[in-house]
ZABAPA-570036 format. One record per residue: y, x, z of N, C-alpha, C, O in turn; residue in one letter. Coordinates in steps of 0.1 Angstrom, whole numbers, padded with zeros to 4 digits, always signed. Atoms other than C-alpha are relative to their C-alpha. Example, Ala and Ser with C-alpha at 12.3 -4.5 7.8 and 13.67 -1.06 7.14 Angstrom:
2
-0012+0009+0000-0045+0123+0078+0012+0009+0000+0012+0019+0007a;-0011-0009+0000-0011+0137+0071+0011-0008+0008+0022-0003+0009s;
REM end
This chain:
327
-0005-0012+0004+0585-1122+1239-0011+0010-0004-0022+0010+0003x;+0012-0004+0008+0564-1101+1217+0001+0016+0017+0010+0019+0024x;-0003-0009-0008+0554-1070+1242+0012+0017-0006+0020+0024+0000x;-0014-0011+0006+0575-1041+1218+0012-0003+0006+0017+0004+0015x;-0008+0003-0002+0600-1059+1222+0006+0001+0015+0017+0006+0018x;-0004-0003-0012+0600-1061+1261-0002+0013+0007+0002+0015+0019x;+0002-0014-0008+0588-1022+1266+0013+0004-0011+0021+0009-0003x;-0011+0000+0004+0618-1018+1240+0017-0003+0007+0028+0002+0005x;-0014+0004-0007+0642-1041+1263-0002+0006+0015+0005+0003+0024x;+0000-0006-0011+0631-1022+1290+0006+0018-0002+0014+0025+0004x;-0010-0012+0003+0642-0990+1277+0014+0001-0001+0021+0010+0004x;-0016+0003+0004+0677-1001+1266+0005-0004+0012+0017-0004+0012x;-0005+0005-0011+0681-1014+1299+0004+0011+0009+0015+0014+0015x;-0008-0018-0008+0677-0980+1314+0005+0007-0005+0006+0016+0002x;-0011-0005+0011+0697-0966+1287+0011-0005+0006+0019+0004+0010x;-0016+0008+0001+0727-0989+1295+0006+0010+0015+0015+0018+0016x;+0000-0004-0012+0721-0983+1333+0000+0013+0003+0009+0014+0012x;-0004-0017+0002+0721-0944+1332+0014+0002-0005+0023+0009+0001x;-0014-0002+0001+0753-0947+1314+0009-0003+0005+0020+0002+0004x;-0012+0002-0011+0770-0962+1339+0003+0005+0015+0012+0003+0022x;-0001-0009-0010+0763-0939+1365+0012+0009+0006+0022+0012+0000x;-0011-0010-0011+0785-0919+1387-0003+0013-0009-0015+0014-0009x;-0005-0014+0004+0793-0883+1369-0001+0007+0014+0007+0005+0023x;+0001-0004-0011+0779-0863+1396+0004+0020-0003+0007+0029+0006x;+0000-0015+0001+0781-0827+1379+0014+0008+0006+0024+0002+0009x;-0011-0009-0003+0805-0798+1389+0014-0001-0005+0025-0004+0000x;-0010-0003+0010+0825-0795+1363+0001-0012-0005-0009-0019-0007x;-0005+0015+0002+0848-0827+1352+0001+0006-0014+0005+0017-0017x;-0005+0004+0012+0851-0835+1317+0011-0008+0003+0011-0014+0013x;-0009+0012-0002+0884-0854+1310-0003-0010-0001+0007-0015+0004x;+0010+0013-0004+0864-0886+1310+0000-0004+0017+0001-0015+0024x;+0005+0000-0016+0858-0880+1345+0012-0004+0010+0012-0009+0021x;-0011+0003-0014+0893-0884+1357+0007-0015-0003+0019-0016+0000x;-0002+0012+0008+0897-0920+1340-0004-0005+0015-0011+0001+0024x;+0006+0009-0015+0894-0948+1370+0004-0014+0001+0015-0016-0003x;-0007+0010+0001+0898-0983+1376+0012-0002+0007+0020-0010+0002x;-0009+0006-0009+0923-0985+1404+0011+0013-0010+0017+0020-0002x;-0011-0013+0010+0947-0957+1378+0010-0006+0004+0016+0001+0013x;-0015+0009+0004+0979-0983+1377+0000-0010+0012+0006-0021+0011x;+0006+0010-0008+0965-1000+1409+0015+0004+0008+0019-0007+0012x;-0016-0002-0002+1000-0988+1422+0009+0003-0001+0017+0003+0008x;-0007-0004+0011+1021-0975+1394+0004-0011-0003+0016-0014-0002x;+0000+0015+0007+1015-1009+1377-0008-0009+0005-0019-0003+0004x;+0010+0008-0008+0995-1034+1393-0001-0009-0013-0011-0009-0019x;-0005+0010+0015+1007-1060+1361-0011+0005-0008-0021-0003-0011x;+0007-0003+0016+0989-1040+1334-0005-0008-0009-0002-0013-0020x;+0010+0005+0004+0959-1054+1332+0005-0016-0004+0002-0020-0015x;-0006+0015-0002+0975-1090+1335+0007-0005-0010+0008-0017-0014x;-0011+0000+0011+1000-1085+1310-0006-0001-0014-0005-0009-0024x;+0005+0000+0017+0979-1070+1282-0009-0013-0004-0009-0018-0015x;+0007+0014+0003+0953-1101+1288+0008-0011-0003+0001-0020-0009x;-0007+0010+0002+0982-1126+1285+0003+0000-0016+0001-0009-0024x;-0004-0001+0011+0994-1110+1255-0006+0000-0010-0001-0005-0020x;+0010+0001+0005+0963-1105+1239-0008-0015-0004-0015-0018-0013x;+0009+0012-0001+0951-1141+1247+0011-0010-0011+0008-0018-0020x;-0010+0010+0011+0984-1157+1229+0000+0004-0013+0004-0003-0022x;-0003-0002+0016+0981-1138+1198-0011-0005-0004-0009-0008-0016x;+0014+0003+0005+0943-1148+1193+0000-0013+0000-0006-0018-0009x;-0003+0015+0003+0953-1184+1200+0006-0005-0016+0001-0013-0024x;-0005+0000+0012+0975-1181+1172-0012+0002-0012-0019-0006-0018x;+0013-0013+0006+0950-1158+1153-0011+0006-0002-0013+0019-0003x;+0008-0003-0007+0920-1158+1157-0007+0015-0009-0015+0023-0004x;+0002-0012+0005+0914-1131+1135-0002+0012+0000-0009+0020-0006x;-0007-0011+0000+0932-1106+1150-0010+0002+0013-0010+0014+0015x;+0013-0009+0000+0901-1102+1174-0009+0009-0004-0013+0017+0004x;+0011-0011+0007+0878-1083+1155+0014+0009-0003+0013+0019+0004x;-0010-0006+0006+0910-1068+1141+0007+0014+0007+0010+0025+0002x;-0004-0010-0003+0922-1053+1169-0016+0008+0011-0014+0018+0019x;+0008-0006-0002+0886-1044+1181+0001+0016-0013+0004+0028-0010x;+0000-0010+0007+0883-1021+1150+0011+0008+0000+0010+0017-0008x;-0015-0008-0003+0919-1006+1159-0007+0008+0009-0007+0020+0007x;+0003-0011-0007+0904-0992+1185-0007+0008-0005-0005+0020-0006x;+0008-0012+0007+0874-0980+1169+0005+0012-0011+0000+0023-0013x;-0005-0010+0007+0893-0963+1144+0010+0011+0008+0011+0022+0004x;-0007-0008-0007+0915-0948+1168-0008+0008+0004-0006+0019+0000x;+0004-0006-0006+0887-0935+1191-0011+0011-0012-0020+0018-0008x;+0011-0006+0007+0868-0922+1157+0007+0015-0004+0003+0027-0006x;-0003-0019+0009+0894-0896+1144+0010+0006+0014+0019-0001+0016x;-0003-0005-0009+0905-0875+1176-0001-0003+0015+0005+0002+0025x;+0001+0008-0012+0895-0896+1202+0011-0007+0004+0022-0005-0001x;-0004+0014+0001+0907-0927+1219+0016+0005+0009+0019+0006+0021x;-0019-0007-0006+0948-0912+1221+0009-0003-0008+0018+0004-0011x;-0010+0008+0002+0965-0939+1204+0002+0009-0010+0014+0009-0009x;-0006-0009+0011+0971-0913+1174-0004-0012-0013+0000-0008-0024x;+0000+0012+0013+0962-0946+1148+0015-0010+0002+0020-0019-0004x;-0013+0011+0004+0994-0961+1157+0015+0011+0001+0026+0007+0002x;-0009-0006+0004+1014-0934+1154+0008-0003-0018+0001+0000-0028x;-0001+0005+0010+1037-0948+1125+0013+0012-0007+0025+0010-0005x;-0007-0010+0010+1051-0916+1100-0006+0006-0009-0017+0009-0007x;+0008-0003+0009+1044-0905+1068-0007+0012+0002-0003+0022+0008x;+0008-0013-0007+1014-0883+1069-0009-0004+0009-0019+0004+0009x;+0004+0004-0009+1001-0900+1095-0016-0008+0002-0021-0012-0008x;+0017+0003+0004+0964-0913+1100+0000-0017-0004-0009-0022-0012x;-0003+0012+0003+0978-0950+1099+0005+0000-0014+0001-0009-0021x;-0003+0001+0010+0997-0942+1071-0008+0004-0016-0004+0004-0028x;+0011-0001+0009+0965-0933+1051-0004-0012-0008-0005-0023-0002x;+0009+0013+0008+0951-0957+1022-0014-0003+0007-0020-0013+0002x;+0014+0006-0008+0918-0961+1044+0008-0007+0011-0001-0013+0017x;-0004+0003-0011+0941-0972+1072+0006-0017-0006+0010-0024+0003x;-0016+0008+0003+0963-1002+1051-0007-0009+0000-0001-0016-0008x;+0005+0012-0006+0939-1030+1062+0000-0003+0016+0000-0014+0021x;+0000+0006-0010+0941-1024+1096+0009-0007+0003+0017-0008-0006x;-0006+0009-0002+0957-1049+1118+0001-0002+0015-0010+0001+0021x;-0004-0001-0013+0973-1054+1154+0013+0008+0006+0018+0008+0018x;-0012-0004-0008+1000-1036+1156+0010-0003+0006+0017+0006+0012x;-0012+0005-0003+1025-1058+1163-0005-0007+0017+0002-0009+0027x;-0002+0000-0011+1008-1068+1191-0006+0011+0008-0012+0004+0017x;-0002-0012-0009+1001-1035+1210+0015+0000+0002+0019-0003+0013x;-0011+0001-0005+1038-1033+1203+0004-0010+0009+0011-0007+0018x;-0008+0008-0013+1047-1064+1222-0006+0003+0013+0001-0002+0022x;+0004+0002-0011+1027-1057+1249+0007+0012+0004+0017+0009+0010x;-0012-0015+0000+1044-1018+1251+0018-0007+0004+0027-0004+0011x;-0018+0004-0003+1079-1034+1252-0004-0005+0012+0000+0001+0022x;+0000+0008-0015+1066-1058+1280-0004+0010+0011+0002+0009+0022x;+0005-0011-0010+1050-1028+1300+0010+0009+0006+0012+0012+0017x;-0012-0005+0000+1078-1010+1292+0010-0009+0014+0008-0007+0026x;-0009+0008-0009+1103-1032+1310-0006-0005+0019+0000-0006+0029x;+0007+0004-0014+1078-1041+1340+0001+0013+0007+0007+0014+0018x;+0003-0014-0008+1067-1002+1347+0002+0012-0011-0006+0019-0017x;-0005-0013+0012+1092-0977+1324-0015+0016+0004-0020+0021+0014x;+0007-0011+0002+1071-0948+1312-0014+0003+0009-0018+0013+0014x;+0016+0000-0010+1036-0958+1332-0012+0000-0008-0020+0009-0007x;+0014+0006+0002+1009-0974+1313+0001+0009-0014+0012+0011-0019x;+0001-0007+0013+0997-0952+1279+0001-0013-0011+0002-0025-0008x;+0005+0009+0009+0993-0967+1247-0017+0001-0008-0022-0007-0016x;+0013-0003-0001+0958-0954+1245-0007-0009+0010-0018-0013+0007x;+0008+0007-0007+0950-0974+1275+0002-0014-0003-0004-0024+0002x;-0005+0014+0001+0968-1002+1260-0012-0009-0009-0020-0018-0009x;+0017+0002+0016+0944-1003+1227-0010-0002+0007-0011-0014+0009x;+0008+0001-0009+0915-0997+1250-0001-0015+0005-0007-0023-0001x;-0001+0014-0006+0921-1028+1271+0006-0010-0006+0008-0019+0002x;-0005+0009+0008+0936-1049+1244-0017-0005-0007-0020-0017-0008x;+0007+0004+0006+0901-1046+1226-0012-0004+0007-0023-0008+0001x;+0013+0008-0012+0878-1055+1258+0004-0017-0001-0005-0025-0004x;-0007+0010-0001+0905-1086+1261-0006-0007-0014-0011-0018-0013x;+0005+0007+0015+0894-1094+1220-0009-0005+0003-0010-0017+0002x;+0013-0002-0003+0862-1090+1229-0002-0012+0008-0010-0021+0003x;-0001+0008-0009+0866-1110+1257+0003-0017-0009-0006-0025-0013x;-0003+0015+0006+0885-1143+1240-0009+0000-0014-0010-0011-0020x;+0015+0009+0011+0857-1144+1211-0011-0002+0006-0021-0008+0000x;+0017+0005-0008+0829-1148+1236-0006+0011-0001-0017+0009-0007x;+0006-0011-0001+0818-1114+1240+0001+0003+0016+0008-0003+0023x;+0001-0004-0010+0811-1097+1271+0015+0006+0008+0025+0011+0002x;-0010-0004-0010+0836-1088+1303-0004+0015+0001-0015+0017-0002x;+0003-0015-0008+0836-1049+1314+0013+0008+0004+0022+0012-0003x;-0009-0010-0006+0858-1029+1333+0002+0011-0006-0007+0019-0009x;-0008-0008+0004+0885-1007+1317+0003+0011+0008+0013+0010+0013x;-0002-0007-0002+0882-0972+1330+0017+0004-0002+0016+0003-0015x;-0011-0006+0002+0924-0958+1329+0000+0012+0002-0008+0019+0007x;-0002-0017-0002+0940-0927+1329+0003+0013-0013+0004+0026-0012x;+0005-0007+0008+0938-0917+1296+0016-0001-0007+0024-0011-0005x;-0016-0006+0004+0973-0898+1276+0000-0005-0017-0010-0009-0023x;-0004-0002+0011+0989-0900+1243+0000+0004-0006+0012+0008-0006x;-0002-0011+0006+0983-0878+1218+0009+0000-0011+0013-0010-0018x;-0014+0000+0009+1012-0864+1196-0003+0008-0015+0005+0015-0021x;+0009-0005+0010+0989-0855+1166+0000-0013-0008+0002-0024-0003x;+0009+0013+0009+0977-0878+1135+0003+0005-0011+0014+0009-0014x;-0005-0006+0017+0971-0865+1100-0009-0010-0009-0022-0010-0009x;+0004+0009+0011+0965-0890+1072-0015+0003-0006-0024-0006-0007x;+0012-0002+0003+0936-0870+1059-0014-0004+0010-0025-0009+0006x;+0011+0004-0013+0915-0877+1091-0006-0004-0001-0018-0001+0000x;+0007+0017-0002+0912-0913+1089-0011+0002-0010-0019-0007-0011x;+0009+0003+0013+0891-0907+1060-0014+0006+0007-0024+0007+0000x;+0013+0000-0001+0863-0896+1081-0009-0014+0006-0021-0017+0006x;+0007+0015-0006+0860-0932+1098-0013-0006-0015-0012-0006-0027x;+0012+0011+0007+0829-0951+1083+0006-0008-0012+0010-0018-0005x;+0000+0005+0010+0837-0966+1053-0007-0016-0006+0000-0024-0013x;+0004+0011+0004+0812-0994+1047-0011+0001-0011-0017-0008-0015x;+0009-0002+0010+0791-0977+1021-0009+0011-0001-0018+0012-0009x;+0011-0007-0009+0773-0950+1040-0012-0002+0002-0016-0012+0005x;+0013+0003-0003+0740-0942+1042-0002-0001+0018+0008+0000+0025x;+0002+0001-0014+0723-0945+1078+0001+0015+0003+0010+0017+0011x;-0004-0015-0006+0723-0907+1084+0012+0003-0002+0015+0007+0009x;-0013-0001+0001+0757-0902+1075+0004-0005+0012+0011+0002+0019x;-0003+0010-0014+0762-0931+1104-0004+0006+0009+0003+0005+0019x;+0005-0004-0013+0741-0912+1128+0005+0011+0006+0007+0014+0017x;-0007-0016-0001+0755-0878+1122+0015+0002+0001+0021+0012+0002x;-0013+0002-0003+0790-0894+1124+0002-0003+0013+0012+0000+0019x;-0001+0012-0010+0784-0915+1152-0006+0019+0015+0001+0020+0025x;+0001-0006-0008+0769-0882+1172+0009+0014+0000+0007+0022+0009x;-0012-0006-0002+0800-0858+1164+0011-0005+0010+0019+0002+0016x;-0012+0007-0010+0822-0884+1184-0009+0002+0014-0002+0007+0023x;+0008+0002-0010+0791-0886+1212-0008-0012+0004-0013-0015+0014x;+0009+0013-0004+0775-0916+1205-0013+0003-0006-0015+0014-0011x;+0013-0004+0009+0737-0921+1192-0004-0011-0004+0005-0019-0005x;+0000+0006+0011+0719-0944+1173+0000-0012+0005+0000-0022-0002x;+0004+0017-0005+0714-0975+1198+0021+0002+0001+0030-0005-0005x;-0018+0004+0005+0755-0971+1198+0006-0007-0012+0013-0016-0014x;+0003+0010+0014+0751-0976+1163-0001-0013-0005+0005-0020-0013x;+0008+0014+0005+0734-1004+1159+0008-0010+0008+0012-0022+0006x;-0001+0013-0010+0747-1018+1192+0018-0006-0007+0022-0018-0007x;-0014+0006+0000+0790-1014+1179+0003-0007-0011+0013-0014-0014x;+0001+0004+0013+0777-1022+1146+0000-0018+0000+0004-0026-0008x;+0000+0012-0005+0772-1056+1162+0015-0010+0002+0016-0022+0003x;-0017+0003+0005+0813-1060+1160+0001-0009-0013+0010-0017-0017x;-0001+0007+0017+0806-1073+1127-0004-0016+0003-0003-0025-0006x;+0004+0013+0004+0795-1105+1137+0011-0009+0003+0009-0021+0004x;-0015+0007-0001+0833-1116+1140+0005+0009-0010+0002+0021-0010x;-0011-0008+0007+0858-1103+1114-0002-0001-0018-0011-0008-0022x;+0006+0004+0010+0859-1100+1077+0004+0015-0007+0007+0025+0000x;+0004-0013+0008+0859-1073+1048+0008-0003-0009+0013-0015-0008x;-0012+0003+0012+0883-1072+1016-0016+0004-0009-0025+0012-0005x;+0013-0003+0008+0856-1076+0985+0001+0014-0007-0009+0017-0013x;-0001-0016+0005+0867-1039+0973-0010+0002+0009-0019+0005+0002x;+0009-0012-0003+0845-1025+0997-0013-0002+0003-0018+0006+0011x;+0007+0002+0002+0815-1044+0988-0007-0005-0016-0018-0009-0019x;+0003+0007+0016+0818-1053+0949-0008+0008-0007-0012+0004-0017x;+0010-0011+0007+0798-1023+0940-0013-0004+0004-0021+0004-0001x;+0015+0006+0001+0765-1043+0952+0002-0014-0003-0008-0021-0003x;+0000+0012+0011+0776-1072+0936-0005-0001-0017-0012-0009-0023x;-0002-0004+0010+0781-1058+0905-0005+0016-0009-0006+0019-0021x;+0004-0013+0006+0771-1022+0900-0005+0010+0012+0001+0019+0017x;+0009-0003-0009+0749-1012+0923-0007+0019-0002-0016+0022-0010x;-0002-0013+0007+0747-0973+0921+0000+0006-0013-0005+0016-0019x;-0010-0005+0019+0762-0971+0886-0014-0008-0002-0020+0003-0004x;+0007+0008+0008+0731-0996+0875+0005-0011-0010+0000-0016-0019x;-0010+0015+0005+0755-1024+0865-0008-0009+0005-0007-0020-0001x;+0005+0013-0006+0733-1047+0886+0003+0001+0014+0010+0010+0020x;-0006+0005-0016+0735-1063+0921-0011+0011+0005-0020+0016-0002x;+0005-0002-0010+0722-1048+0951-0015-0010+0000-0015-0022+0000x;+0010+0005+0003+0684-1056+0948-0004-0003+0017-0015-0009+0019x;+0004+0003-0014+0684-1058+0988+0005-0011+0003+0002-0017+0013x;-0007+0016-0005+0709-1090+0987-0011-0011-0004-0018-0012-0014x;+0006+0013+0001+0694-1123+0994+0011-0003-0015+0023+0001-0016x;-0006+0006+0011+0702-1140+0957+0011-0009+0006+0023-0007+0005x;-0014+0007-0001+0719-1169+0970+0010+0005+0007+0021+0000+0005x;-0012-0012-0008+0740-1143+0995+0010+0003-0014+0022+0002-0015x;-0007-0008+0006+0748-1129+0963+0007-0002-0010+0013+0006-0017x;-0008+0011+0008+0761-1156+0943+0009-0009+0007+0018-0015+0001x;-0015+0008-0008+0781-1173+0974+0014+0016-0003+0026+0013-0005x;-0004-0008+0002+0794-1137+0970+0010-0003-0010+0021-0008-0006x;-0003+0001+0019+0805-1140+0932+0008-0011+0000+0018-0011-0008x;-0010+0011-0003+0822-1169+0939+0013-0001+0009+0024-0007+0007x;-0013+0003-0017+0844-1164+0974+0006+0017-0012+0017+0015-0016x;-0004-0009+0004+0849-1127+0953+0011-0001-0012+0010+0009-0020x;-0012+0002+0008+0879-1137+0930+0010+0015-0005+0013+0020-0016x;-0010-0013-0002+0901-1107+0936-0006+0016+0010-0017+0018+0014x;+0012-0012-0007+0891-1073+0953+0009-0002+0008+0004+0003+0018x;-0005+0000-0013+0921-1083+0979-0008-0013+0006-0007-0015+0018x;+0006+0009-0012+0900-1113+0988-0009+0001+0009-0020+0007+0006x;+0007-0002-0014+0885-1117+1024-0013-0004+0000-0012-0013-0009x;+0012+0006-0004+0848-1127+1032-0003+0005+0015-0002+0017+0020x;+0007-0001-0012+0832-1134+1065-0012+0014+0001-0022+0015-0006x;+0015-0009-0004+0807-1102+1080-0011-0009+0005-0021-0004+0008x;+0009+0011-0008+0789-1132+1094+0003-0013-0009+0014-0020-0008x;+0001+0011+0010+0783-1157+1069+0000-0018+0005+0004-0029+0002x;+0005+0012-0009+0769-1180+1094+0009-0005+0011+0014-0016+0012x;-0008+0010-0011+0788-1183+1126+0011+0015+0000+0009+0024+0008x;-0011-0007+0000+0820-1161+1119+0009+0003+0011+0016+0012+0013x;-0011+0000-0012+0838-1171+1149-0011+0000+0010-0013-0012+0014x;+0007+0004-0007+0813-1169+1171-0008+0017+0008-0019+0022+0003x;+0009-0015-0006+0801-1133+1194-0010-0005+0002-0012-0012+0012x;+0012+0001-0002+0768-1136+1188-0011+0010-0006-0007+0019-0012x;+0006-0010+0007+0737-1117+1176-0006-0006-0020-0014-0001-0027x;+0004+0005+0013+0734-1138+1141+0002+0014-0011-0005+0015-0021x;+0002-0008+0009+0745-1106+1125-0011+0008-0002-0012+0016-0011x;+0012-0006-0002+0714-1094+1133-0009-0004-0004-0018+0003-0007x;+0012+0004+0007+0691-1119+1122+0007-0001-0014-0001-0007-0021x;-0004+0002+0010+0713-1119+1090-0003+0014-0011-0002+0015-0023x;+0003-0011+0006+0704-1085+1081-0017-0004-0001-0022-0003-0012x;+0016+0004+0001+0664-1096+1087+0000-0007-0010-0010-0003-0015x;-0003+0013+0009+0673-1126+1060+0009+0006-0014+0014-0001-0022x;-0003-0013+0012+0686-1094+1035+0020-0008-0002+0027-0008-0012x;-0023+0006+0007+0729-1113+1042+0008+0011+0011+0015+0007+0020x;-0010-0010-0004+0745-1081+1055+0005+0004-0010+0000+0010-0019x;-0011-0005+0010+0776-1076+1038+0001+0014-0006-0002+0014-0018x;-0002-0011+0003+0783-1038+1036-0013+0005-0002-0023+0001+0004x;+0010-0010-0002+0761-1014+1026-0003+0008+0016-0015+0011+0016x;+0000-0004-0015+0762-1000+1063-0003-0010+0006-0012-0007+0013x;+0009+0012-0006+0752-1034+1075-0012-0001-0004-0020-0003+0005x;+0016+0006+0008+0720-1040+1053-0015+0016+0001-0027+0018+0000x;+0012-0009-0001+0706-1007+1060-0004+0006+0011-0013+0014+0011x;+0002+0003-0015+0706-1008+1096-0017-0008+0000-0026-0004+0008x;+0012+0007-0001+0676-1032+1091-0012+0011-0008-0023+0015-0006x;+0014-0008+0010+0660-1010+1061-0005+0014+0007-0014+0021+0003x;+0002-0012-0002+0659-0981+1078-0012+0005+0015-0009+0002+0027x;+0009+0001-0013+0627-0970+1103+0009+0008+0013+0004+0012+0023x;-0005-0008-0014+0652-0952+1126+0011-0012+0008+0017-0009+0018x;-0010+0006+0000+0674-0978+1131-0009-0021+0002-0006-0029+0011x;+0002+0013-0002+0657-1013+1127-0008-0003+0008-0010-0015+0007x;+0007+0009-0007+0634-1017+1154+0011-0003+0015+0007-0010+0025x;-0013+0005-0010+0671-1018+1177+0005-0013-0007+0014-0018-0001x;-0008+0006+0010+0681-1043+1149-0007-0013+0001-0003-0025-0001x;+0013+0013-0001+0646-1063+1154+0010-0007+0018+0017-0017+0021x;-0007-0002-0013+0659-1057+1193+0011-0011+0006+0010-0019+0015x;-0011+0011-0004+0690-1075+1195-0003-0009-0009-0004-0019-0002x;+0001+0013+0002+0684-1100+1173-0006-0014+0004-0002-0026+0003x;+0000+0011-0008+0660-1116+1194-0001-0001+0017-0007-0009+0025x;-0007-0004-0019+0675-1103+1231+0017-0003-0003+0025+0007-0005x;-0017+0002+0002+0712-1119+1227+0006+0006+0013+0018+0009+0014x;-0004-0003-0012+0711-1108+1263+0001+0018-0001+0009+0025+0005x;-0002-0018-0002+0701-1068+1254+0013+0002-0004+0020+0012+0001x;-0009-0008+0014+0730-1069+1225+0010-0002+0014+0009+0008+0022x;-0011+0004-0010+0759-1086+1254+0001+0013+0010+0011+0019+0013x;-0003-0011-0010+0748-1057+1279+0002+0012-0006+0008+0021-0001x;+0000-0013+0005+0744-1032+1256+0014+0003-0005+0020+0014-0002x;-0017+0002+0009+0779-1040+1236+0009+0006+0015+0014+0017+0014x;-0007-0006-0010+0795-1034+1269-0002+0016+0004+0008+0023+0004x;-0001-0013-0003+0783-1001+1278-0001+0008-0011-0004+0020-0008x;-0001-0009+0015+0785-0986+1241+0014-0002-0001+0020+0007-0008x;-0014+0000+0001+0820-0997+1243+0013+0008+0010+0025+0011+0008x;-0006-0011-0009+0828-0978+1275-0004+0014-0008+0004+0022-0013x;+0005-0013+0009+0810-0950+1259+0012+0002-0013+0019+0012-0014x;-0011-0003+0011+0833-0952+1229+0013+0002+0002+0019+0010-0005x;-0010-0003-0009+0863-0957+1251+0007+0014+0005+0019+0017+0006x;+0001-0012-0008+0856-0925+1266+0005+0008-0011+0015+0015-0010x;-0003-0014+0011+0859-0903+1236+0009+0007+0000+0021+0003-0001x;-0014-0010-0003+0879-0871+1239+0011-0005+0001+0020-0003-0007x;-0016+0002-0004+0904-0887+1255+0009+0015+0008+0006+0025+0015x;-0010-0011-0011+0934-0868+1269+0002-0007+0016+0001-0019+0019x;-0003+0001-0013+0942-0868+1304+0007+0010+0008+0010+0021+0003x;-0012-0010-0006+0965-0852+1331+0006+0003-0014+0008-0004-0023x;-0014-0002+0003+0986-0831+1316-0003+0003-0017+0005+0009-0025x;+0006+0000+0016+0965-0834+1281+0010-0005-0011+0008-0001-0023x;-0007+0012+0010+0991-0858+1263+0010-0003+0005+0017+0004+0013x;-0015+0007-0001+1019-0880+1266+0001-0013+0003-0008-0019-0003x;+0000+0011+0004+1029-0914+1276+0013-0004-0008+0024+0000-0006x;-0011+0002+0007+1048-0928+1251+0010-0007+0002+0005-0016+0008x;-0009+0012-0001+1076-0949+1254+0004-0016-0012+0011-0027-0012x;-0001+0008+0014+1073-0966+1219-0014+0007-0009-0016+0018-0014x;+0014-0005+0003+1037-0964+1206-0001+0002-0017-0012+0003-0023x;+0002-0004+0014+1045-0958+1170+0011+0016-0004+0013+0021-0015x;-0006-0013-0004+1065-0927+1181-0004+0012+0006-0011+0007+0015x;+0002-0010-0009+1059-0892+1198+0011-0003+0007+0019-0010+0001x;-0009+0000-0003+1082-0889+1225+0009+0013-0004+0005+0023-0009x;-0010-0014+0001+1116-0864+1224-0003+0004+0010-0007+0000+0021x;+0004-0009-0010+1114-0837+1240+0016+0008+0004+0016+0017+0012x;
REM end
């Protein structure tokens, strides 16, 4: 191990480890009243249920890992993580054209009916997302971590919203200056950006470095050539899918990381992660510490978890997660 690299994995280490500390200050943020044992007698099931549910749909599906990871992330990007992305009415943040790839909702819903019926009106659907996408996380070979609960339903979601989530074609400041409005910073960045090495992309929101590369009419001069002719080929239609991980797609690992070193990161927000001096020597980092990316991915994912959620008497649980409740 080069020494950067290990006074580097030594920083990130105490980075991770500071974040998991005990909240010792005065004054509680709603974050603070989140806890593992939440449903430890309300619901004891929860946890058991949503991993059941989650583990059969990914059997089927394996897709719908990454799928319903980015559900969450998009939930916890526009108002924080209060279930306001599956709120399902027009107007709505789901019902947004940046929303109409996502994917999972049918099983949040089944697991909500099953909750439902075990422990009427207990478990959120905020915490459901939450722990549905550790569970994803979990059955692709990603890291275990404990699901903080406690967190409410918000009765909010406006279509325009969604449109501040990430996109795919962002510069890195844009990403940084997004990523630290919610409360993350830039090793969050890099580390959630690491989601990418499962899941895939519709060629719409990459064909502009295929093909016309800021209004030049040429490719992306940062794509590996042959990246960018397997490209040109799998790219038939702009509804067709391609792998973010060209290499081991099914596989939680840090290849997306040496794949940006080797100029094969898909998105523009993937490929400039490497190019950029604020950003790529976390990028050098995980690609060759599979062990920093596994610990770090966990505690950037509590961290994101956390995001202005509601709590006590903040929100709602729902009874039907594509609904507000009546009042």
């Amino acid at each position: 191990m080069k020494f950067g690299h290990l006074a580097l994995f030594v920083f990130l280490l105490h980075l991770g480890l500071s974040a998991i500390e005990p909240v010792t200050a005065t004054t509680k943020n709603p974050a603070d009243y989140l806890s593992f044992d939440y449903y430890l007698k309300t619901c004891p099931d929860a946890e058991g249920i949503i991993q059941q549910k989650v583990g059969a749909w990914i059997q089927k599906d394996f897709t719908l890992a990454p799928s319903l990871i980015r559900l969450h992330f998009h939930d916890c990007a526009v108002r924080g993580c209060d279930a306001s992305i599956l709120l399902n009415f027009k107007g709505s943040e789901r019902a947004s054209y940046v929303s109409s790839t996502l994917r999972g909702f049918q099983v949040i819903d089944e697991i909500k009916a099953a909750l439902e019926k075990r422990c009427p009106r207990t478990v959120s659907c905020a915490d459901i997302l939450t722990a549905a996408a550790r569970d994803a996380t979990v059955f692709a070979g990603g890291p275990f971590w404990q699901v903080p609960f406690g967190r409410k339903d918000g009765r909010i979601s406006i279509d325009k919203e969604a449109e501040r989530v990430p996109q795919g074609h962002e510069n890195v400041t844009t990403l940084i200056n997004y990523f630290k409005t919610i409360g993350l910073d830039i090793l969050d960045l890099v580390t959630l950006s690491g989601a990418h090495t499962i899941g895939r992309a519709s060629c719409s929101t990459f064909l502009n470095r295929v093909y016309n590369f800021n209004g030049t009419k040429r490719p992306d001069p940062s794509l590996n050539t042959s990246y960018l002719n397997l490209l040109k080929r799998r790219c038939r239609r702009t509804t067709d899918l391609v792998y973010l991980d060209v290499i081991t797609p099914r596989t939680f690992d840090t290849v997306y990381y040496t794949n940006l070193q080797k100029k094969v990161g898909l998105l523009t927000t993937d490929q400039e992660l490497h190019s950029d001096q604020r950003t790529s020597p976390f990028v050098e980092a995980m690609a060759s510490q599979p062990f920093l990316f596994q610990n770090q991915f966990l505690v950037s994912m509590v961290k994101l978890g956390n995001v202005q959620v509601l709590t006590r008497n903040g929100g709602e649980v729902r009874m039907n997660c594509n609904y507000v409740n009546h009042r």
